[in-house]
C-alpha positions as CSV (number, residue, x, y, z in Angstrom):
1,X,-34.6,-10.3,-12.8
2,X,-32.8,-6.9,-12.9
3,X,-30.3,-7.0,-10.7
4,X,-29.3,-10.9,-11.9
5,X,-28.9,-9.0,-15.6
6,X,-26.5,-6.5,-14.1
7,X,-24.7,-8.9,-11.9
8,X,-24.3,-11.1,-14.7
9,X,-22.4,-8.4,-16.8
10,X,-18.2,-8.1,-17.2
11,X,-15.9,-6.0,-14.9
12,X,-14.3,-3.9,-16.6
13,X,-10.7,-3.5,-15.7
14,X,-8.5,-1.0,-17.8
15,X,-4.6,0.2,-17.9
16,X,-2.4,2.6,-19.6
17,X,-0.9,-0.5,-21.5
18,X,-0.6,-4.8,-20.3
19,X,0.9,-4.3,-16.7
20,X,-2.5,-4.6,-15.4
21,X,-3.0,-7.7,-16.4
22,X,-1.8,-8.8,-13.0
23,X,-5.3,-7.1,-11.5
24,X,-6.8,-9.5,-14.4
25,X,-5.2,-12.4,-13.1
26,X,-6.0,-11.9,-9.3
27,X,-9.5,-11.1,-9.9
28,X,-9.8,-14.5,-12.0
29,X,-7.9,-16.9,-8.9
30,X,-10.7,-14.6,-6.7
31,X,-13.5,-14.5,-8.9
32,X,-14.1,-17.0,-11.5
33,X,-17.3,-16.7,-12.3
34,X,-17.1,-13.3,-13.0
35,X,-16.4,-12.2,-16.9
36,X,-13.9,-9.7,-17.2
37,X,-13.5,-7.2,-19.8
38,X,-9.8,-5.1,-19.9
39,X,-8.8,-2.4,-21.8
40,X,-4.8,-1.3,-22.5
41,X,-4.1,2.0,-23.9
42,X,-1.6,0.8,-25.4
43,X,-1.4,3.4,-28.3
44,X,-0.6,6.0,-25.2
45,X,1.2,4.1,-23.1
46,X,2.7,5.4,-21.1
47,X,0.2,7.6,-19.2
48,X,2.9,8.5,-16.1
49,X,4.8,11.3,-17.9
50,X,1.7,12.9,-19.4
51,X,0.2,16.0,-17.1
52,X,-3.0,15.1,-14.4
53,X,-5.5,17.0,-16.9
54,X,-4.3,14.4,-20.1
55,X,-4.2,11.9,-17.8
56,X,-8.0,11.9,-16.4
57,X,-9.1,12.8,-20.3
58,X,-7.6,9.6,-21.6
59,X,-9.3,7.8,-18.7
60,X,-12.5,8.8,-18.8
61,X,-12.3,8.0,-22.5
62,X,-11.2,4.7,-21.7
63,X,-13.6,4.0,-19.0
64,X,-16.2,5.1,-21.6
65,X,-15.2,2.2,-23.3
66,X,-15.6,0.0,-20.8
67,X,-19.2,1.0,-20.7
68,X,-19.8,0.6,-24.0
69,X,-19.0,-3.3,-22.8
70,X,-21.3,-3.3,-20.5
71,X,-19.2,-3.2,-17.4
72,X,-21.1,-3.2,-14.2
73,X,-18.3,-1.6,-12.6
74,X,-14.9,0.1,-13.2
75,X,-11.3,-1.2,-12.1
76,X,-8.8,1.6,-12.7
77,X,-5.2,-0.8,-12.9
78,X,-3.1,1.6,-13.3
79,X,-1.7,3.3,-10.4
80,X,-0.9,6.7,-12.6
81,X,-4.4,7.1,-13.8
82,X,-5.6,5.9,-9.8
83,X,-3.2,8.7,-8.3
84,X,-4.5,11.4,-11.2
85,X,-8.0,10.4,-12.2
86,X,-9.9,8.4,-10.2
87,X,-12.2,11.5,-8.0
88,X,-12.8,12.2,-12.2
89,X,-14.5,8.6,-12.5
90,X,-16.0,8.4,-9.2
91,X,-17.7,11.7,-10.4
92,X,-18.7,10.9,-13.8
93,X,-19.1,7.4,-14.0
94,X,-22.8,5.6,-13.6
95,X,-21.6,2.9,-11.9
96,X,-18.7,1.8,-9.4
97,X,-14.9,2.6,-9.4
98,X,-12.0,0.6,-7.8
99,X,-8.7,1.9,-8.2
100,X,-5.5,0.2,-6.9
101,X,-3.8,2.9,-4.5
102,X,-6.4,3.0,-1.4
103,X,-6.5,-1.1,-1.2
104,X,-3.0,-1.6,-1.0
105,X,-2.5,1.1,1.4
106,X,-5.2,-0.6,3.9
107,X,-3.0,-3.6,3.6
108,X,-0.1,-1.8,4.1
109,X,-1.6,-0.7,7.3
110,X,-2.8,-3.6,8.6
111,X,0.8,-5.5,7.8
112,X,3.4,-3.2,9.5
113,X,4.4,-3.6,12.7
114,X,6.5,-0.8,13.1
115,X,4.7,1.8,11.5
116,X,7.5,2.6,8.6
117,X,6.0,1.5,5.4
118,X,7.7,1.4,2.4
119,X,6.6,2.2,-1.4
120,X,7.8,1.4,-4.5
121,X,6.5,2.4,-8.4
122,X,7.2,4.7,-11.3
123,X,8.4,8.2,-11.2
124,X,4.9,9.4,-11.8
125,X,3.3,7.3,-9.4
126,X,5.8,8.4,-6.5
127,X,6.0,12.0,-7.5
128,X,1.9,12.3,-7.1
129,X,2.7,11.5,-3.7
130,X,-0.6,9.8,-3.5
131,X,0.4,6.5,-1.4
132,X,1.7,9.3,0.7
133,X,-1.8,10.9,1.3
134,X,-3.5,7.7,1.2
135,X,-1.4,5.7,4.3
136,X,-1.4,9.2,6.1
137,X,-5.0,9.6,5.5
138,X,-5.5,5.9,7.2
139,X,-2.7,6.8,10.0
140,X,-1.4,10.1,10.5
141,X,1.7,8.7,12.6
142,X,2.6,6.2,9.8
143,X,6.3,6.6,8.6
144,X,6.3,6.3,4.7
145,X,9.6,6.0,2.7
146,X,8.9,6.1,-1.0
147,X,11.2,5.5,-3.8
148,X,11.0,5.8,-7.5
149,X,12.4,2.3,-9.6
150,X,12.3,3.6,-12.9
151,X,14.2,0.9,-15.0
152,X,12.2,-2.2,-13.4
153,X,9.5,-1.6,-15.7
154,X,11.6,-1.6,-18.6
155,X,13.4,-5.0,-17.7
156,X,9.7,-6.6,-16.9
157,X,8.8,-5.7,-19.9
158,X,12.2,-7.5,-21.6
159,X,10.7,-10.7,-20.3
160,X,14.2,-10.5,-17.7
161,X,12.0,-11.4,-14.1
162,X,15.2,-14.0,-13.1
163,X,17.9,-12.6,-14.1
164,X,20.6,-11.5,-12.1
165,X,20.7,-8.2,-13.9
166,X,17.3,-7.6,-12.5
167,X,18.2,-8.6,-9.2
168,X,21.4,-6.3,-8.8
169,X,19.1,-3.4,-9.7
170,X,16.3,-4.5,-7.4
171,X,19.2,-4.9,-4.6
172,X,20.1,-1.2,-5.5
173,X,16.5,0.3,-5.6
174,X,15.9,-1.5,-2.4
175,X,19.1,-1.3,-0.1
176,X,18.0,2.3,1.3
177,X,14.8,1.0,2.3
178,X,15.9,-2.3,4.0
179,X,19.1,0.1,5.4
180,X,16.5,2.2,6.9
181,X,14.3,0.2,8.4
182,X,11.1,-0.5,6.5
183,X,9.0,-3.4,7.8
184,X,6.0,-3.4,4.8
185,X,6.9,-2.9,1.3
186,X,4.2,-1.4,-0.9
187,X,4.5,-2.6,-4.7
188,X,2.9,0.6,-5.9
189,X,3.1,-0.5,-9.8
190,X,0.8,-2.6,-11.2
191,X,3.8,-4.6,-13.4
192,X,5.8,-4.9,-10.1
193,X,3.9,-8.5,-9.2
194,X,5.5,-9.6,-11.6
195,X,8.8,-9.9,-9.5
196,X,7.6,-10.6,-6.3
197,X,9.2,-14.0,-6.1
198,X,12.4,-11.8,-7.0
199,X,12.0,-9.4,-4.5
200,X,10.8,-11.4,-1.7
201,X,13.9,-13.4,-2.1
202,X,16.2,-10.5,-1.6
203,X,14.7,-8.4,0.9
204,X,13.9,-11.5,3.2
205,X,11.2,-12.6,5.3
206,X,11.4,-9.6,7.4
207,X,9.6,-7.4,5.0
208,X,6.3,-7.7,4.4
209,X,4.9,-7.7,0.6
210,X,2.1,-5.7,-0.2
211,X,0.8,-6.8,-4.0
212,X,-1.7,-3.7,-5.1
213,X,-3.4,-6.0,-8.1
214,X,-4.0,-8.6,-4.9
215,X,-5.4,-6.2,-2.8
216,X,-7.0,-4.2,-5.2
217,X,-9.0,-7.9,-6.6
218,X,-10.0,-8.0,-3.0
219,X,-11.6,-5.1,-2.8
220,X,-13.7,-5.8,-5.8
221,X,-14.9,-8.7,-4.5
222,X,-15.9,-6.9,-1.2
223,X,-17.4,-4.4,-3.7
224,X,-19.7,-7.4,-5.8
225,X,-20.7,-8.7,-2.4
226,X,-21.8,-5.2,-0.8
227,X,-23.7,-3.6,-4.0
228,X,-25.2,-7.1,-5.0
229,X,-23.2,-7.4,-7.9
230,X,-21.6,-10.8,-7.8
231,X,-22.3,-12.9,-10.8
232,X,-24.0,-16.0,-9.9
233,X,-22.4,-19.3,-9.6
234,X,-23.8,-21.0,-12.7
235,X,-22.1,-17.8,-14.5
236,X,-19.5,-19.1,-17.7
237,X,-17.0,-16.8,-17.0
238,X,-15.0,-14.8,-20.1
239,X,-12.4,-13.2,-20.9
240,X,-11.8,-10.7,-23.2
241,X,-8.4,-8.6,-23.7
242,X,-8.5,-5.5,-26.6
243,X,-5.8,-2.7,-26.9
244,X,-5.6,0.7,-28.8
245,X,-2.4,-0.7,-30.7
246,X,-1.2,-4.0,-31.5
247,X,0.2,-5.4,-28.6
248,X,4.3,-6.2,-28.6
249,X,6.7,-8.9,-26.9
250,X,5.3,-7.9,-23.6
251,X,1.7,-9.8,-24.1
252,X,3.5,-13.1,-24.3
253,X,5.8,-11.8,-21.3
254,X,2.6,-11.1,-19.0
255,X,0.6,-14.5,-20.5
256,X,3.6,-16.9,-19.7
257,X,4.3,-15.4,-16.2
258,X,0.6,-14.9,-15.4
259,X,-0.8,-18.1,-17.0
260,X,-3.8,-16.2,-18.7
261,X,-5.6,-17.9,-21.5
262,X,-6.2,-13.8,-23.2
263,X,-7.5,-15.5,-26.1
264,X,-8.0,-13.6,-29.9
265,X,-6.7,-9.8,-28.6
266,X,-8.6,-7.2,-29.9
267,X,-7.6,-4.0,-31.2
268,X,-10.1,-0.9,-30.6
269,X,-9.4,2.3,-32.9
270,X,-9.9,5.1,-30.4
């Protein structure tokens, strides 16, 4: 009776601000019976130009959260706080954490064929070097080529994921990686699934896409199924969305594109 209480209990899945809502919307095409509980700090977004001490505060406070909700386990979408503060969690945490850098660098790993893997995200996420460590950690003779896209976020953000404005900049962000030889592509940001169709259409078919919020869903549900966890199949899923601040444009952005149902969004004072 126990263990169908805990397995019966949300996931809790939180991010510096909305991008994660793409972990949210895997996990729900992979897991719907499971409820889902997610968190945006959106009153400090962003968390990727903040130092690795503010970084793993604001996330254990966020995780806390999480608990508060009842969250049989922790999903850390946000590849800052995954980079800077997940060994944190994993430490202080009661129960599970998933972050999204060590899934999609398996995948990476298991798509290349050449061994030259390419990674994409936010200055933050690229400077940590942690995709780095992770692929290297998985195969020392792996070739990684990493490279910080700065403005995509901004432009996802802007709603602007077909227009040609965003490819052009895509095309230049990508050109030295496609020049040099890349055969996998790593989208090391959790808002970056939000141009996949973009991207996949200009580097080609010769370039492998590596989603991190797919990977990273996959992983949970390897997770559920090892510890126990999964909720049963008579489970009524939910879904519940809060934020630290009231959330801007960008909520209807990620809803539209993602076709999430979020519901009434709550805002927690933190």
């Amino acid at each position: 009776m126990a263990e169908t209480s805990v397995a019966a209990r949300p996931i809790g899945v939180f991010d510096s601000g909305i991008g994660g809502l793409t972990v949210v919307a895997a996990l729900r095409t992979l897991l719907p019976n499971e409820s889902i509980f997610y968190l945006g700090d959106t009153a400090r977004v962003p968390y990727g130009g903040k130092s690795a001490a503010t970084v793993q505060r604001y996330s254990v406070e966020i995780a806390a959260m999480l608990l508060k909700e009842n969250a049989k386990t922790v999903v850390v979408a946000c590849n800052t706080a995954s980079a800077l503060a997940l060994p944190r969690l994993e430490e202080t945490l009661p129960v599970t954490v998933t972050g999204v850098i060590l899934p999609g660098a398996r995948a990476a790993i298991a798509r290349t064929r050449s061994g030259h893997i390419g990674v994409i995200g936010t200055r933050a996420t690229i400077a940590s070097g942690a995709y780095e460590r992770a692929l290297r950690a998985l195969n020392p003779d792996v070739r990684v080529t990493p490279r910080a896209c700065p403005l995509l976020v901004p432009l996802i953000e802007e709603g602007w994921l077909e227009s040609p404005i965003t490819d052009e900049i895509i095309l230049q962000y990508l050109a030295p990686l496609m020049n040099d030889g890349v055969d996998t592509l790593v989208l090391g940001c959790t808002h970056y699934p939000l141009l996949r169709n973009a991207i996949a259409r200009l580097v080609g078919d010769k370039i492998a896409l590596v989603d991190s919020a797919q990977n990273c869903a996959l992983a949970v549900r390897d997770l559920l199924q090892r510890e126990n966890l999964s909720a049963p199949e008579s489970a009524r899923a939910k879904l519940a969305v809060a934020l630290t601040d009231p959330p801007d444009a960008f909520l209807r952005v990620a809803r539209e594109a993602l076709q999430l149902d979020v519901g009434e969004v709550e805002v927690r004072t933190l």
